[in-house]
N, C-alpha and C positions, 0 to 999 in steps of 0.2 A: 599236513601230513599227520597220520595217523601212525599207533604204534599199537600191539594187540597180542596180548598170546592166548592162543589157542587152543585147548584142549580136545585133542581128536581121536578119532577111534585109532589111528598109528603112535600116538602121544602127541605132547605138547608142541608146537613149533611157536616161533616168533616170527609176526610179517609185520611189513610195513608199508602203507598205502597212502594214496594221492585223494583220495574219495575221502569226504568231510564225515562220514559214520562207516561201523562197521556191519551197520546195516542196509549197507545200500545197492540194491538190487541189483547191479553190474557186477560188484565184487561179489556179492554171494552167487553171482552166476556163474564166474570167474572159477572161483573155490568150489563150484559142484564140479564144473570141466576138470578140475584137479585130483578127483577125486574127495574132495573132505564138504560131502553134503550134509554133515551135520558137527556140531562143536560146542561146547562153551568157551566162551571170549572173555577176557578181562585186558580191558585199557591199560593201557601203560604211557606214564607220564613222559614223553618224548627226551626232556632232558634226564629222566633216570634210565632210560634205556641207553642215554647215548653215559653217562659215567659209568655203566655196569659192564657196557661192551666195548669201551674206549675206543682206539682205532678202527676196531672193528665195523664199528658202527658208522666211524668217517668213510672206510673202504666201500661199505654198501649203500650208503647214501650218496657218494661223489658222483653226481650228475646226474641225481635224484631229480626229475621235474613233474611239474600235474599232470604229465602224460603217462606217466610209469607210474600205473595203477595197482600193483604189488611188486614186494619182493620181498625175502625169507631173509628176515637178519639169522633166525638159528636154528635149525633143523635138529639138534643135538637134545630131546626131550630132557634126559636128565639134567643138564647145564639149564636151560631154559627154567624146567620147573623148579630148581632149587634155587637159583640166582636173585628171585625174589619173593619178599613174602606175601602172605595173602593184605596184611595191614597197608601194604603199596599198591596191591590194586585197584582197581574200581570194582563195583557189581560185576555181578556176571550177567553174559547177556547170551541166552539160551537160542540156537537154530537149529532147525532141521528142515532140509529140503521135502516136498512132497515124495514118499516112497519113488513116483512115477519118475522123476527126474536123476534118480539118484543112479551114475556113470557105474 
């Protein structure tokens, strides 16, 4: 499982994914249908996601399997973006879908 916030033309959300990258062709295909074809990403270290959003984090993961190819631990941009810092993330990882594709 993967963990990732996202920085989107709506704001930042936090997802979390069954696909081993956050760039892997399914899930960015996923996230164009969702509208968010284009982002920067930064990794988030799975156990700092799960101490920063404690239960929360049990509630959205409980019956988590490699079939459940995303879901939104937090939708809430400002929580999201201030909850941690840049020295916790990883690189950023820039996408954008082909204008043509874009929902």
């Amino acid at each position: 499982m993967k963990c990732a916030m996202l920085l989107t033309g709506n704001g930042p959300i936090v997802i979390l994914t069954s696909y081993d990258s956050i760039e892997n062709p399914k899930l960015l295909e996923r996230l164009n249908n969702k509208g968010i074809p284009k982002f920067l990403a930064y990794e988030i270290p799975l156990e700092l996601a799960e101490q920063r959003y404690g239960g929360h984090f049990r509630k959205v993961t409980n019956g988590f399997t490699e079939t459940d190819d995303l879901r939104v631990l937090d939708h809430n941009g400002h929580r999201a973006f201030n909850l941690f810092s840049w020295d916790e993330l990883g690189e950023p990882l820039a996408h954008e879908a082909p204008l043509s594709t874009h929902i």
